[in-house]
C-alpha positions in Angstrom: 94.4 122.7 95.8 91.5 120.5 94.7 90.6 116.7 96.4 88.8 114.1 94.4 87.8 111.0 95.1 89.4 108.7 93.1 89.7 104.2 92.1 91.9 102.1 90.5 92.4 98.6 90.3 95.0 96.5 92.5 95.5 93.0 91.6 91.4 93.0 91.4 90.7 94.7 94.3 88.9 98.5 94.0 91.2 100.9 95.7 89.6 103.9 97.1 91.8 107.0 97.4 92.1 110.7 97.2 94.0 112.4 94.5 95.2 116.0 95.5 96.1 118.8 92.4 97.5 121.9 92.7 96.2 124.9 92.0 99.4 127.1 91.1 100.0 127.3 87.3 102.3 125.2 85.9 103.9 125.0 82.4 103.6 121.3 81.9 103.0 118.1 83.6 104.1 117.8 87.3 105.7 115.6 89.4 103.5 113.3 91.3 103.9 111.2 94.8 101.8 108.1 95.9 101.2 108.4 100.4 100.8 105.4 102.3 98.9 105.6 105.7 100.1 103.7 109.1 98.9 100.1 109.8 95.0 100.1 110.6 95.1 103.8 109.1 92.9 105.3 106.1 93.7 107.6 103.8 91.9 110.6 105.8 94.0 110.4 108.5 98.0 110.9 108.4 98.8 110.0 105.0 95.9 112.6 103.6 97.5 115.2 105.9 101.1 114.8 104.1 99.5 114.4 100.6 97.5 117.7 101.4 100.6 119.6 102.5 102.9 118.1 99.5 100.1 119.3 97.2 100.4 122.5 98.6 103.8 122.4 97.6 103.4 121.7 94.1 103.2 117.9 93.6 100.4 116.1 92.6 99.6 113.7 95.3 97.5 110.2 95.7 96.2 109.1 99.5 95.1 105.6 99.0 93.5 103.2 101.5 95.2 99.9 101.4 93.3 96.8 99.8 91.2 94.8 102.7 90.8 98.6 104.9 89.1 101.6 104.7 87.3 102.1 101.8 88.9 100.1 99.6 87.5 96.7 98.6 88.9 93.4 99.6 87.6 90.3 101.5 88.2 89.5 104.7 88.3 93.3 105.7 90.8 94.2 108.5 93.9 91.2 106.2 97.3 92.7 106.1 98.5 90.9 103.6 102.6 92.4 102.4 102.5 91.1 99.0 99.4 92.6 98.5 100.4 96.3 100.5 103.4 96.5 97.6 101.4 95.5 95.2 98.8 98.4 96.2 101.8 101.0 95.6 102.8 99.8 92.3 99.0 99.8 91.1 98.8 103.7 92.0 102.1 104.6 90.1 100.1 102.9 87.6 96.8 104.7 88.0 99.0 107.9 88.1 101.0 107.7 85.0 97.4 107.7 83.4 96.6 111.2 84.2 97.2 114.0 82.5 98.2 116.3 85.4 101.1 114.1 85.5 104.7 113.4 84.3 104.9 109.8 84.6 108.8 110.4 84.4 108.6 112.2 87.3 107.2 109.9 90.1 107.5 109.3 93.8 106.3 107.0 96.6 106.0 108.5 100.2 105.5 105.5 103.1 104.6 106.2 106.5 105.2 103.5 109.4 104.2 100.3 107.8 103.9 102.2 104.4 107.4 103.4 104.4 108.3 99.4 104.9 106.0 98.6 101.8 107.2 101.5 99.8 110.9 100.4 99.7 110.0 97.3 99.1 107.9 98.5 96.0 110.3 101.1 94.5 113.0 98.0 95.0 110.5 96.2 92.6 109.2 99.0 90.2 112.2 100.8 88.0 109.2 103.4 87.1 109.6 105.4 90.9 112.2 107.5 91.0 112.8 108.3 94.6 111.8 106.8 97.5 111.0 108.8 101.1 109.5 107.2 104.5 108.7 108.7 107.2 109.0 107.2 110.8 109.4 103.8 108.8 108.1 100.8 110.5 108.5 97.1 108.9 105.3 95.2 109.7 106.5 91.9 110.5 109.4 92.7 112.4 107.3 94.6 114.4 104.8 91.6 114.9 108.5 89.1 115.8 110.5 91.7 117.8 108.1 94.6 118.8 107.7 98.4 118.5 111.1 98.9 120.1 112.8 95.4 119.0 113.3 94.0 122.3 109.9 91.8 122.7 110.0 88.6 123.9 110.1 85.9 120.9 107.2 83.7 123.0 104.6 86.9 122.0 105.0 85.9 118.7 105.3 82.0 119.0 102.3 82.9 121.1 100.0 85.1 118.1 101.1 82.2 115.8 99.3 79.7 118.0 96.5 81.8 117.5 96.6 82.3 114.5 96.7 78.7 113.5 93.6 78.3 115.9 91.6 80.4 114.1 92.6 78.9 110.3 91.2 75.7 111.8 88.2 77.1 113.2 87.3 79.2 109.9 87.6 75.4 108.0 85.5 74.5 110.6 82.8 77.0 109.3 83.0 79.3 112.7 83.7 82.4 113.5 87.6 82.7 113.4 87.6 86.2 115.4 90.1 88.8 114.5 93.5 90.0 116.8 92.1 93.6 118.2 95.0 95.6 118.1 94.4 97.8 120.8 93.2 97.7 124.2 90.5 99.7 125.7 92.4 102.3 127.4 95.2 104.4 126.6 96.3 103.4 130.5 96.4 99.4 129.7 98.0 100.4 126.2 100.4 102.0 128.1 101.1 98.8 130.5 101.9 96.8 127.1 103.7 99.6 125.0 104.7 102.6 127.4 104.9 106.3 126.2 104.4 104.6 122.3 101.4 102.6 123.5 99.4 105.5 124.7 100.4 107.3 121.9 99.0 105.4 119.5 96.2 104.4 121.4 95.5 108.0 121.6 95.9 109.0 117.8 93.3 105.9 116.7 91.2 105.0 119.6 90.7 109.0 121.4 90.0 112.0 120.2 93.6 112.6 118.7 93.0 111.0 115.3 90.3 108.6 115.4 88.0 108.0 112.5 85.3 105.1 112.1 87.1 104.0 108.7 90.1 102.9 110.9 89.3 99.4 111.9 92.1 99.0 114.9 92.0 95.5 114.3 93.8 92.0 111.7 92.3 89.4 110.8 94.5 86.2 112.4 96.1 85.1 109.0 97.7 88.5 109.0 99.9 86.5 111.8 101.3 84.0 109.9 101.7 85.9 106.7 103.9 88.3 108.9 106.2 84.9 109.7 107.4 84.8 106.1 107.4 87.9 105.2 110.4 90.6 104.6 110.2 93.6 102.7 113.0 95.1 103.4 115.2 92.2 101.6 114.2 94.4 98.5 115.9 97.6 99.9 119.2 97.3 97.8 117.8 96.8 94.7 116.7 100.5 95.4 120.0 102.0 94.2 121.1 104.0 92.1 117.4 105.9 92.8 117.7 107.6 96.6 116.3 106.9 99.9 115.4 109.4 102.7 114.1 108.4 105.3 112.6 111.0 108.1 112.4 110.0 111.7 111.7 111.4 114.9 114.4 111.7 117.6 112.9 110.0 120.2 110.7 107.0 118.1 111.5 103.7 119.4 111.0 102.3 116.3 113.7 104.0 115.0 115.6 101.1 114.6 113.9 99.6 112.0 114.7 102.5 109.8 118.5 102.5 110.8 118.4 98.9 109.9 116.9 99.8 105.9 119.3 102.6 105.8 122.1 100.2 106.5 120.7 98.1 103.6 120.5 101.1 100.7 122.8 100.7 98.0 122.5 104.4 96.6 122.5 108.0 97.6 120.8 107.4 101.2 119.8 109.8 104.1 118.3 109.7 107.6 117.2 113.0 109.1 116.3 113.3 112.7 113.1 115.2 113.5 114.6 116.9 117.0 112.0 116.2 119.7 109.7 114.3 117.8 108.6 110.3 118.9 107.0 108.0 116.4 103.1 109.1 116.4 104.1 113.0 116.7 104.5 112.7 113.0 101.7 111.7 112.6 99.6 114.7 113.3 101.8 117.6 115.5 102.2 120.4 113.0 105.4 121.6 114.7 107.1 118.4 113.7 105.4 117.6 110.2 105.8 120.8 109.0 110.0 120.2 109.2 109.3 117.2 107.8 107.6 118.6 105.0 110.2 121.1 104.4 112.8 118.4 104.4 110.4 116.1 101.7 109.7 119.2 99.2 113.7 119.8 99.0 114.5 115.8 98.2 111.2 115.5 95.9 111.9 118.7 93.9 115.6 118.0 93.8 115.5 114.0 92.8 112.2 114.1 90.7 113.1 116.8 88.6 116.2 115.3 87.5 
């Protein structure tokens, strides 16, 4: 399996990615799958892990870093912007029907956490993908409105949106409008906001779990307020007749949001438990990811070689 560094172009911003081949002989072209990383991820992290593994498998596979993060280009660094997030997933099914390793009739998008929100909303808007998996899928802004586990208080976001409009006026001001850090600086104070999650995911980006300098940890404000208007899950029906799987793990707390997409798919739909497994543990613990992977080769080679 061979990894090259790869760019394409994303509504003019340079996206920096890996593209994985396989090194098994094939008669043919094969089928391909775009991997999206976590919020404040990069492409070396989870989403380079999966796209390694499904390469292994058979599929070729693109690891992209999301416009504005990483390596990618895109001013102010650290902006979340949704629009721009699905936008970044259609522009690599473009950039991979262009190669000849692939069968641009035979291509998939894989989201994780705030990718697999992103990717529904982009195979709802793009008739080229052809199925559709997530795994532990979080939707961004219903995160930032209701929290991790959906019971947050709606003053913490009346209260970032405050901020947030601060620091518009400040940056028109010509100062320094600061950015919303979004973790604390201990996995014991995470933990005090977001319990067992908190720590987790303090420990996969800020410790020694899964940190890498590339991963900034941090928005810029106006990611706030773009996260007030924004839904991406409104484009989940338009999914169907294509399928859905969604992969999560038994004891996320974010689980909800994917029951709530699941609820919204129009065509052949499924949502397969990980036994065990919270949020973050599929992220990086081989004992879970590997069932998941299982589990993703059997949809992808079923629904992509159709």
């Amino acid at each position: 399996m061979a990894r090259t560094r790869v760019g394409f172009d994303s509504a003019g911003i340079e996206i920096a990615a890996h593209l994985y081949i396989p090194d098994s002989p094939v008669v043919g072209r094969r089928p391909a799958l775009v991997v999206g990383h976590p919020g404040t991820g990069v492409k070396e992290q989870t989403s380079g892990t999966y796209a390694q593994l499904m390469a292994e498998r058979g599929f070729v596979t693109l690891a992209f870093d999301a416009a504005h993060q990483g390596e990618s280009g895109g001013l102010p660094r650290g902006l979340e912007d949704p629009a721009q997030r699905v936008e970044d997933f259609k522009a690599a099914v473009s950039y991979l029907t262009t190669r000849d390793e692939v069968d641009p009739g035979r291509v998939g998008l894989l989201g994780i956490c705030a990718s697999g929100g992103y990717s529904l909303a982009a195979t709802g808007g793009d008739h080229r993908v052809k199925a559709v998996a997530t795994v532990c899928t979080a939707e961004p802004a219903r995160q930032f409105r209701f929290g991790a586990d959906g019971s947050q208080d709606p003053a913490v976001f009346q209260a970032l949106l405050d901020a947030a409009a601060q620091a518009r006026t400040r940056a028109a001001r010509g100062e320094d409008p600061g950015v919303l850090t979004m973790f604390p600086g201990t996995a014991q104070e995470a933990g005090a906001v977001g319990g067992e999650h908190g720590i987790e995911g303090w420990e996969y980006y800020c410790g020694a779990r899964g940190y890498h300098e590339r991963s900034a940890k941090f928005l810029t404000w106006d990611s706030v307020d773009k996260m007030a208007s924004s839904d991406v899950f409104r484009a989940v029906p338009l999914i169907g007749p294509r399928p859905v799987l969604q992969i999560i793990g038994e004891r996320a707390v974010t689980a909800w949001m994917a029951i709530e997409a699941h609820q919204a798919v129009t065509g052949p739909k499924e949502l397969h438990r990980i036994p065990g497994a919270s949020h973050v543990d599929l992220y990086d613990k081989r004992e879970y990811i590997d069932q998941a992977i299982d589990k993703l080769t059997d949809y992808f080679t079923t629904h992509l070689d159709k």
